[in-house]
Structures are given as structure tokens and as C-alpha cells.
N, C-alpha and C positions, 0 to 999 in steps of 0.2 A: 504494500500500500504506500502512496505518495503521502508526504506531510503536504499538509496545505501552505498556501504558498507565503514565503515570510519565515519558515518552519522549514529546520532539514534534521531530524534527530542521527547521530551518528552511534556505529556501534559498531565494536572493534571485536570481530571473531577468533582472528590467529594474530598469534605476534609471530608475522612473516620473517621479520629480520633480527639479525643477531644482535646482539651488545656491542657498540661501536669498539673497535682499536681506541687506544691513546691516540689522540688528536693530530696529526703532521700537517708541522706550520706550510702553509700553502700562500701564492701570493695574493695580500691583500687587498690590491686597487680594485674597487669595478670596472668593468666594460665603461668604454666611453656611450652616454646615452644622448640619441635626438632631444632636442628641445621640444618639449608639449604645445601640441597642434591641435586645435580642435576643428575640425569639418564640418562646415556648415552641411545642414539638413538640408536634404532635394526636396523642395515642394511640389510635387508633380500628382496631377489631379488622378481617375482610378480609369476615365474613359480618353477614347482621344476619336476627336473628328478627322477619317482620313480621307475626304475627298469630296466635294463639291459639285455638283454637274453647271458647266459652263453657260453662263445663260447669254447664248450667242442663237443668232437667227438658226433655223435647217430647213433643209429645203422642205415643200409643200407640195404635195404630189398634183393638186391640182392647177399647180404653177404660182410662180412667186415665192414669197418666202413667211413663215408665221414665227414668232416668238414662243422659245421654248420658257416654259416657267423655272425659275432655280430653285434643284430642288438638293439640298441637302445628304448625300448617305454615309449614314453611319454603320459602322463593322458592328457585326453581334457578339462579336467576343471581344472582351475588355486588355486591353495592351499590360500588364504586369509594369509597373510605374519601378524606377530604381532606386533599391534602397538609401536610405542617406548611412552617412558614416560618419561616427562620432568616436574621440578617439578618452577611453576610457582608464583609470587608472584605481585601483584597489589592495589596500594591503591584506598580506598574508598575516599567518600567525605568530610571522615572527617579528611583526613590523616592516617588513620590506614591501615595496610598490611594484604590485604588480601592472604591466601595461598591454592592454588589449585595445581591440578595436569593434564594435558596435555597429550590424552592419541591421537597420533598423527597416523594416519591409513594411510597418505596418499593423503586423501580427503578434501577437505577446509570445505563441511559438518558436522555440530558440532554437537552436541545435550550437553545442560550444566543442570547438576545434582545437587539436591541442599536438604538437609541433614531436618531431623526431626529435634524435642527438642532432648535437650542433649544428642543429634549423632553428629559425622563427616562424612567429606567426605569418610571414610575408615569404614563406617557402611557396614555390609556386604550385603544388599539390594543394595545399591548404586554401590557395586563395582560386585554382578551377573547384575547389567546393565548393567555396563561400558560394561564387558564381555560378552554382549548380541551385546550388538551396533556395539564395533569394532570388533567385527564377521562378521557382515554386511557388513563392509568395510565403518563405520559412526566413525566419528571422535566422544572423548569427554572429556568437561572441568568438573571436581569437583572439589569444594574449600568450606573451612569452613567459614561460616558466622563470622562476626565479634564475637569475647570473645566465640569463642565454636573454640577446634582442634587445632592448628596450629598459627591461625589468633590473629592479634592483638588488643584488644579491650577491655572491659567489658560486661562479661555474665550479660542480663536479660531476665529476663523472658517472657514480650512479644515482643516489639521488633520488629514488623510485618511490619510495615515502614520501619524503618533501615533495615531490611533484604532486602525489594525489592530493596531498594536503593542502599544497595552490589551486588546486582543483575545484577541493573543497571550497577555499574562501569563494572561488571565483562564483562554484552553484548557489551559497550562500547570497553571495551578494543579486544575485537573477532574482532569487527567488522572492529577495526582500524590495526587489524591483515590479514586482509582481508578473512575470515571464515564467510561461510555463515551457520546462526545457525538456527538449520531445526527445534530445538523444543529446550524449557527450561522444566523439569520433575522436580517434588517437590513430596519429600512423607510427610506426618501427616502436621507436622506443616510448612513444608516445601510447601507442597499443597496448604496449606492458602497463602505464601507466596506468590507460581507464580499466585493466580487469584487475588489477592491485585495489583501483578505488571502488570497484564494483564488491569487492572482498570485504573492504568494511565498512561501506555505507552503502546505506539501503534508503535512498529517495532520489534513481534517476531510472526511472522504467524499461528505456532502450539502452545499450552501449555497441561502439562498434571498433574493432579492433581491425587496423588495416595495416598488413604485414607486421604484426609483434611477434617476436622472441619468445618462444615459450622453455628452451633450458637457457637459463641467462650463465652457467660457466661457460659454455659455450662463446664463441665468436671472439674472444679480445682481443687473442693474441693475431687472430687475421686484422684485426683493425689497429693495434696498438705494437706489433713487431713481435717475432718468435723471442722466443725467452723474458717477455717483457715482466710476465708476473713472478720468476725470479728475482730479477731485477729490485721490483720495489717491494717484495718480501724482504728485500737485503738491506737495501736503499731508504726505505720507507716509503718512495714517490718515484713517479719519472716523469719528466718534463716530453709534453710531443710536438714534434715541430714540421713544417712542411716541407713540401721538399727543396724550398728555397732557406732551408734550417731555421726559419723563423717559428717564434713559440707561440703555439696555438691555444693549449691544457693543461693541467698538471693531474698526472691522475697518481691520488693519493693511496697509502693503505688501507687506509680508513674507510676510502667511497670505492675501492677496489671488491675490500669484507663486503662491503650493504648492497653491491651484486651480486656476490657469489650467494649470500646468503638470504635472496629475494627470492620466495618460493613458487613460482608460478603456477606448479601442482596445486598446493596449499591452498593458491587463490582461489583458482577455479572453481574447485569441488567448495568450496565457501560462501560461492552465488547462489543468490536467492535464484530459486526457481519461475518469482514472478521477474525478474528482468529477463528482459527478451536480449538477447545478445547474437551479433553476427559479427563473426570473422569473415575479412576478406585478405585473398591472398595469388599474388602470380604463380604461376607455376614456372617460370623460369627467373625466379626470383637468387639470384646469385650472393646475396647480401644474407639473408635467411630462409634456410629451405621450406619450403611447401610443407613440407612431414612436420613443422611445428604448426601448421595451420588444425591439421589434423589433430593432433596431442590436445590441443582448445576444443576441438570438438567432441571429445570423448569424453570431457571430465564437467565441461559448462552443462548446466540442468538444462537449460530453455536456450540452445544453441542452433545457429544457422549456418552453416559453410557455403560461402562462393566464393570457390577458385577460376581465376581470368585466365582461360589456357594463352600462352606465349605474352605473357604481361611480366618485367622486372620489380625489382622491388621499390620503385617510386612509380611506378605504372608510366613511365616517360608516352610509351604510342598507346597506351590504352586509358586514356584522362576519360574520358566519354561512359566508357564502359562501367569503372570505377563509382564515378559520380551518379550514373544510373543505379546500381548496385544499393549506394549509400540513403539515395533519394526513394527509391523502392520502399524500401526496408523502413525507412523512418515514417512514411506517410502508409502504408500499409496498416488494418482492421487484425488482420489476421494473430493468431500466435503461434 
């Protein structure tokens, strides 16, 4: 059952993750942030007149010419007006600002969008939903997790707690906006995120998971270099840099433990039976295989699989399909 709106009761089933390591100092500054921008509202009316009949002479079969009357036509189907965009800002629980963007259709119906590893909310996945959704005439929130984008905080590397927990603030704050939020959508590690926050709150009825990780010891060392988790089992930390040696990360001991020790098992089988959940996933997903899409479907209670045959894992040629998928599934009667 949903709390009414204003209202999210939370309620914590598994303690997912271990007892943090001692602390390793990591560097301090934030991200440098844009300056706050507020987007003015589109006032754009619900119908639009497309066309007018020319009120020019035509000929007149009996010879000569008569005056046609002008007459007005309007289309029967109404043009979907574009949402306005207001650029939002809300702190979390730990005091940090988080910064989204309010993409405002009309509808109190939300759906909130929530970003991979080192993406934002302006990752271009994120923003062919938006443009998916407020087509529909579906309201939508993105905002970047705390120390990624915009948002104020310290980038680490796993993190997967404190994201649900900005998650949290973020549904909190909808709710107490009076916005009823019809689905929360996470892609890669953002997907790990909403079925973590599916795990212990019970007041968002859909979630959807688009390419997440479901064994999270898996992939670092393809992403972060072979021997890397020796390394800062030794080290404490290791610094990642590009390939122009410039530092990108630091990924600690610390937040190294709170993914190894983030149980995505655990999560699953944890889901309430009344949220509807769908996993979407490529099958030629080279980043995270396809066989963890499957692993979500065997353990989530009220679970949906669509897998996009020859779709990678940002869906680069299959945005269309993806967004259909996402839009299906959220405005769908069905369970």
C-alpha cells in the first residue's frame, strides 16, 4: 500500500551492508558546481489551431467566381504542449544539496530518473526518457546523486546506500509536493540502486531496473585494472586516472567493502510482492551480462523481464525500443 501523499513510512528489512572499514582520508574539495539556473515555465495552451481555409474566391461552375466562407479547422486530437523545466535543488540527510531538474507536463504523475556511475542526470539515456515520458503527458524528476553532477557531496565509488537514501529525500520531497510518483527508473548502477531502495522502502509501487549488476564483486577489476583490489587492500585507496593520466576517482577501502558487501540477493527476495518491478536488459550488453538480468528475475516477487535482442548496455541504437519498454510498463493497468 502507498502512504498518502506528504507521507512515505520507511522500513529497513536486511542490513545489506557490512560495518564500514576505518575511514581513508580521500580528497576533500567538491566537484566544481554550475551556478543555479532557474527555467522559466513554457506556457503553452492544451489545443493548437492548425490551419485555416483561405478565404480566397474559387471558381463557380456556373461561370465566374463566388466567395468561399472562412472556415476554421481544427485537428481532433490535442498536440501534447512541452513540459516547462525548473531546475530544483533539495537536501539529503546528510545536509548536502541535492540538484535535479523538474521536467513539469502538467500532470502530478512523476516518474524520477536516477543516473549510472560517473553519469548525471544530463547522461543522454536519461534525458531520451525524460523525452519519452513527457510525451506521454508523464511528469519527470532527474537529479544527480550526491559528489556526481551538480550535487553537493563526495564522489565514491560504491555508495549504494547513500544513493537510495538521496533517493529517499528526493521521493520524500515529491511527495510532500503533492506528485504522485508512478515509477523510480535507474540505469547500470543506478538499477542496483532503485532495487536496494525497493529492499527497504515500501511506498513507490513500480521500479525499473535498466541494465543493473546483480553480483556486485563482480566487474571492478575490468573497470578499475587487474590487481586493483590488491592494490588498495594494501594501499588503502587507489587513485584512477585517464588515459591522458589525469585523476578522475579515488576509490577507497572503505567504499571498495560497501560493494562487495551490497547484497543484491538479499535485496530482491526482500521486495514487497505488491511492487511491480521490470528489469530491462541488452543482450549484447558487454558492460554487464544479460544472465544478471535473469538472476533479478528469479528472486523479485512481482517481476517482469525485457530483454532488447542486439541492444548494448547504454542501449546506444536501440533508444526507441528502450523508452517504449519503460513507457509500456509504467502507464500499463495490468500486474
Amino acid at each position: 500500500m502507498l502512504p498518502p501523499a506528504g507521507h512515505c513510512s520507511a522500513r529497513s528489512r536486511h542490513t545489506i551492508t557490512a560495518s564500514p572499514s576505518p575511514l581513508i582520508p580521500s580528497p576533500s574539495s567538491l566537484r566544481p558546481r554550475e551556478s543555479r539556473t532557474l527555467l522559466p515555465a513554457a506556457a503553452v495552451g492544451a489545443g493548437a489551431l492548425l490551419c485555416s481555409a483561405p478565404a480566397t474566391p474559387i471558381p463557380d461552375p456556373r461561370g465566374g467566381r463566388r466567395p468561399l466562407r472562412a472556415m476554421a479547422q481544427t485537428h481532433d486530437a490535442f498536440i501534447t504542449p512541452p513540459a516547462s523545466e525548473e531546475k530544483v535543488e533539495i537536501a539529503n540527510k546528510h545536509g548536502e544539496r541535492l540538484v535535479g531538474v523538474l521536467h513539469n507536463t502538467g500532470s502530478n504523475k512523476i516518474v524520477v530518473l536516477c543516473h549510472g556511475f560517473i553519469a548525471t542526470k544530463n547522461d543522454s539515456l536519461i534525458l531520451d526518457l525524460t523525452a519519452a515520458l513527457t510525451k506521454n503527458g508523464i511528469s519527470v524528476f532527474r537529479f544527480d546523486f550526491s559528489g556526481n553532477g551538480e550535487s553537493e557531496g563526495q564522489f565514491e565509488y560504491g555508495n549504494y546506500r547513500k544513493e537510495a537514501d538521496d533517493l529517499h529525500s528526493v521521493v520524500l520531497y515529491l511527495y510532500q509536493k503533492s506528485y504522485d510518483i508512478a515509477a523510480v527508473v535507474g540505469h547500470s548502477k543506478g538499477g542496483d540502486v532503485v532495487v536496494l531502495y525497493a529492499s527497504i522502502y515500501d511506498d513507490i509501487r513500480r521500479i525499473v531496473n535498466l541494465s543493473g549488476r546483480f553480483d556486485l564483486k563482480k566487474g571492478i577489476e575490468e573497470r578499475i585494472g587487474e590487481g586493483s583490489i590488491d592494490r588498495i587492500n594494501k594501499e588503502g585507496y587507489l587513485d584512477i586516472k585517464d588515459k591522458y593520466e589525469n585523476f578522475n576517482y579515488r576509490v577507497t577501502k572503505e567504499s571498495l567493502m560497501e560493494r562487495l558487501n551490497t547484497d543484491m540477493r538479499a535485496a530482491s527476495i526482500s521486495i514487497s510482492k505488491e511492487c511491480r518491478f521490470l528489469t530491462v536488459h541488452g543482450s549484447a550488453d558487454k558492460t554487464i551480462p544479460v544472465e544478471d538480468a535473469y538472476e533479478f528475475a528469479k528472486l523479485i516477487p512481482n517481476h517482469k523481464l525485457h530483454v532488447i535482442e542486439g541492444a548494448n548496455h547504454n542501449y546506444t541504437a536501440h533508444r526507441k525500443e528502450v523508452a517504449e519498454a519503460v513507457v509500456n510498463f509504467i502507464t500499463s493497468d495490468g500486474a
